[in-house]
C-alpha positions in Angstrom: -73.7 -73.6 139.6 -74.1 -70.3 137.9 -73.3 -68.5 140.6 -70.5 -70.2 142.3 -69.0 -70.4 138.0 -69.4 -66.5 138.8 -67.8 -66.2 141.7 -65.1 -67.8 140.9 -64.6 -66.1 137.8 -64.8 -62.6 139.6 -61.8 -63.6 142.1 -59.9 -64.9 139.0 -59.9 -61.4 137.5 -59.0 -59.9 140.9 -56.0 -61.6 140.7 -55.2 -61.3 137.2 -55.4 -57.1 137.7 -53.6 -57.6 140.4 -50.3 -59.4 139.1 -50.7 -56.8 135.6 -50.6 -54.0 138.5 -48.1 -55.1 140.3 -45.6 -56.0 137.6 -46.0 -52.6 136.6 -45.2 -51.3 139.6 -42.4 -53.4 140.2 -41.0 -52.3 136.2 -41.3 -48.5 137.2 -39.5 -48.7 140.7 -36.6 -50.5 138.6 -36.1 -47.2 136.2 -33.1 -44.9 137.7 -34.4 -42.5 140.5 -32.5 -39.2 138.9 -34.4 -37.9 136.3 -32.3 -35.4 134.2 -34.9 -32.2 134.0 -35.4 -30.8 130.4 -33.3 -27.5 130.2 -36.2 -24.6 129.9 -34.9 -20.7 128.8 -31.5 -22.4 128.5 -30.5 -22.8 132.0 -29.5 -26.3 133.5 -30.3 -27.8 137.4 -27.3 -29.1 139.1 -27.7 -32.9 139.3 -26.6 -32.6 143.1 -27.8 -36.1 144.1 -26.4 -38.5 141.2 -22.9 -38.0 142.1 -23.2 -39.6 146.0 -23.6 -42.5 144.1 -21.2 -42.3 141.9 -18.5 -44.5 143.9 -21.0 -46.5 145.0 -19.0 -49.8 144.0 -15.7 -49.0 146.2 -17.2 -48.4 149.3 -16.6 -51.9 150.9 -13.1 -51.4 149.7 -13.1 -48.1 151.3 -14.0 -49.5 154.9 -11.6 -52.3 154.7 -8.4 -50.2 153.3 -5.7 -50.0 155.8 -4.2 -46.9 156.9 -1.1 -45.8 157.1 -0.8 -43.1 160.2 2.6 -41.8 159.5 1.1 -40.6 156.2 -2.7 -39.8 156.4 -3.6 -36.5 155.7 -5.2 -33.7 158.0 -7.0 -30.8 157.8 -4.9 -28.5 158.3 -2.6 -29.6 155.1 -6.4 -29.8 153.5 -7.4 -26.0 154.0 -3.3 -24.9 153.2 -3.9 -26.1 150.1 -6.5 -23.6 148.9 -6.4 -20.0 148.7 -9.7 -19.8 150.3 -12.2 -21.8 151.8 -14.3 -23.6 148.6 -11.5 -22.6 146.7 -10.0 -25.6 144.2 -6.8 -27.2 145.7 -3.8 -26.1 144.1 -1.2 -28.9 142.5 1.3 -28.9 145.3 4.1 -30.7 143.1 5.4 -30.0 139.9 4.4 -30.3 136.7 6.1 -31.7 133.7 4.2 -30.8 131.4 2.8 -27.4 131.4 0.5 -28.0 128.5 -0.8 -30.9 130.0 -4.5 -30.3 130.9 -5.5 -33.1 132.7 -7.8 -36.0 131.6 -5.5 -39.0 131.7 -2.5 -37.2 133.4 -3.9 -36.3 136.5 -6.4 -39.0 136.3 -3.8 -41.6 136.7 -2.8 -40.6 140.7 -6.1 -38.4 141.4 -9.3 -41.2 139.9 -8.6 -43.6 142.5 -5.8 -42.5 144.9 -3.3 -44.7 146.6 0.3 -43.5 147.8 2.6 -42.1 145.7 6.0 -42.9 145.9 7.5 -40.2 145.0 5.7 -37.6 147.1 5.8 -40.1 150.0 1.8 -39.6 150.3 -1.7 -40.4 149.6 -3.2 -38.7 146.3 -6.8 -36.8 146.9 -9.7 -38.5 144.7 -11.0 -36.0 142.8 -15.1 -36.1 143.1 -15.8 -34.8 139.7 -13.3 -36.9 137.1 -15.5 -36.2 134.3 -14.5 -32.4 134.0 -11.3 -33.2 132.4 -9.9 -29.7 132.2 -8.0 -29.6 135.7 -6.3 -26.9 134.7 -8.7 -25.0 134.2 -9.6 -24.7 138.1 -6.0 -26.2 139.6 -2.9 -24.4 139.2 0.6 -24.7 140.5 2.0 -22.9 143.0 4.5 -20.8 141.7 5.5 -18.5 144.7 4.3 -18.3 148.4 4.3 -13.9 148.1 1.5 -12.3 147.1 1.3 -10.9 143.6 -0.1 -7.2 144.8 -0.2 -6.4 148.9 -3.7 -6.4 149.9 -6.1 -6.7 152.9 -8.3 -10.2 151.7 -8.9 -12.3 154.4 -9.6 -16.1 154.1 -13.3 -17.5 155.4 -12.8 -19.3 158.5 -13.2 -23.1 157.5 -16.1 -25.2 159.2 -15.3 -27.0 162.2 -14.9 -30.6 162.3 -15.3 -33.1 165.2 -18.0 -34.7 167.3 -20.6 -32.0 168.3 -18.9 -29.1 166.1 -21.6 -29.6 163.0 -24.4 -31.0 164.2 -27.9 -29.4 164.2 -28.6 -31.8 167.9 -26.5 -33.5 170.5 -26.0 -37.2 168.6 -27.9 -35.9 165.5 -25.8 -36.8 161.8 -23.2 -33.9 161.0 -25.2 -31.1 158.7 -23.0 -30.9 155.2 -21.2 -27.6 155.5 -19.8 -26.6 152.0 -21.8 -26.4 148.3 -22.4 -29.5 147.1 -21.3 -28.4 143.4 -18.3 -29.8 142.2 -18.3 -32.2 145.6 -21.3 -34.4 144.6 -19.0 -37.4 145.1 -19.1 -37.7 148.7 -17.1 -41.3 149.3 -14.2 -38.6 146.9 -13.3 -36.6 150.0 -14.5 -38.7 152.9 -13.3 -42.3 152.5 -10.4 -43.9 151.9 -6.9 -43.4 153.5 -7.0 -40.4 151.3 -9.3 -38.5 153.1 -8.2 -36.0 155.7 -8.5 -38.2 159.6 -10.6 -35.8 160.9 -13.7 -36.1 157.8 -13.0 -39.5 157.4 -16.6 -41.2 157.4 -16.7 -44.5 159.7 -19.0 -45.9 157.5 -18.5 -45.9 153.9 -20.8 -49.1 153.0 -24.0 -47.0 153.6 -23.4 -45.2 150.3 -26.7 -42.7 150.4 -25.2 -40.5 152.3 -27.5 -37.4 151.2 -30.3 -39.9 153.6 -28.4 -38.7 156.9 -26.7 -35.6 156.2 -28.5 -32.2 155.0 -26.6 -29.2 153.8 -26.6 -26.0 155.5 -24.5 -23.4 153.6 -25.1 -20.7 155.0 -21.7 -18.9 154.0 -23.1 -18.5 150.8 -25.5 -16.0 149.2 -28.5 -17.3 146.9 -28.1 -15.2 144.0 -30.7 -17.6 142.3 -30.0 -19.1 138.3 -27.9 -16.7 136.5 -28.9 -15.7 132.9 -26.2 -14.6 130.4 -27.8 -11.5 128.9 -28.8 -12.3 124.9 -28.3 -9.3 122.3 -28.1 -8.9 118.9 -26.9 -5.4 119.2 -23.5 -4.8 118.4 -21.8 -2.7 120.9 
């Protein structure tokens, strides 16, 4: 009787340790997957992965939003609007008011999109709303004529279509830009916004970073950089 009494006793702990294991498992896997790293000799990491997420919630919207041909956008009105390739689009319409920054100005058209009216077209979603200061990176254009005459060329823009960016025949398109400032991926690649030719085909499978790798090769590592810190007064 002892020994059965023992037994039984022994299974009933296994099973105990195991539910106390297991709900603490279960806990930890709900806790958010990006972890913000502690800044160390004051430099920060680029949270490159939190932002595919970021419009998460609209992507069923996304693949059932009509769209209207005679007013999609395209690539090639894509790269016009930017002095260079990775360069931040310039506001191709006026602006009222010149001391206007941004925030809820520009937010009101460029947050979510839709057709405008007045322009007779789609407005870009920004991928990065939380950096209020447009103008700061987006300017109007003022005048097609260059400033000073000078020999600077423009990078030649990736190429886009079936079998132009992908590392094997069938094989996901590799990303082919920085992913700073273009964390947001459903931003630029969903929605009747998008340019036709980047417009995903699926939006609903939202972890986008799962399928598609960058390979930025344009770019040169130059590693962290450190503001130099002096007391000396020059």
């Amino acid at each position: 009787m002892k020994k059965r009494l023992g037994i039984i006793s022994f299974f009933v702990i296994l099973f105990i340790a195991f539910i106390v294991i297991w709900g603490y498992s279960y806990q930890e896997g709900l806790e958010e997957a990006y972890v913000p790293l502690e800044p160390q000799d004051r430099t920060y990491a680029i949270p490159s992965e939190q932002g595919v997420f970021k419009r998460a919630e609209y992507a069923l919207d996304y693949a059932n939003m009509p769209v209207d041909e005679a007013h999609q956008r395209s690539l090639e009105t894509y790269y016009d609007n930017r002095a260079f390739h990775g360069a931040p689009p310039s506001i191709p319409h006026p602006v009222a008011n010149e001391r206007s920054m941004g925030e809820n100005v520009c937010l009101k058209c460029h947050q979510n999109g839709g057709f405008v009216d007045k322009f007779s077209a789609y407005a870009p979603v920004t991928p990065h709303p939380e950096l209020v200061n447009c103008r700061q990176c987006h300017v109007p254009v003022l005048t097609e004529k260059l400033f000073v005459a000078n020999d600077f060329k423009k990078v030649k823009a990736p190429a886009a279509g079936v079998g132009m960016n992908n590392a094997l025949t069938g094989s996901p398109p590799i990303i082919p830009h920085q992913i700073q400032l273009h964390e947001n991926c459903l931003a630029c690649h969903a929605g009747p916004a998008a340019p036709e030719e980047i417009r995903v085909t699926h939006p609903e499978r939202v972890n986008c970073r799962q399928c598609h790798v960058p390979n930025n090769k344009e770019m040169t590592d130059i590693g962290t950089f450190k503001r130099m810190q002096t007391n000396e007064v020059q």
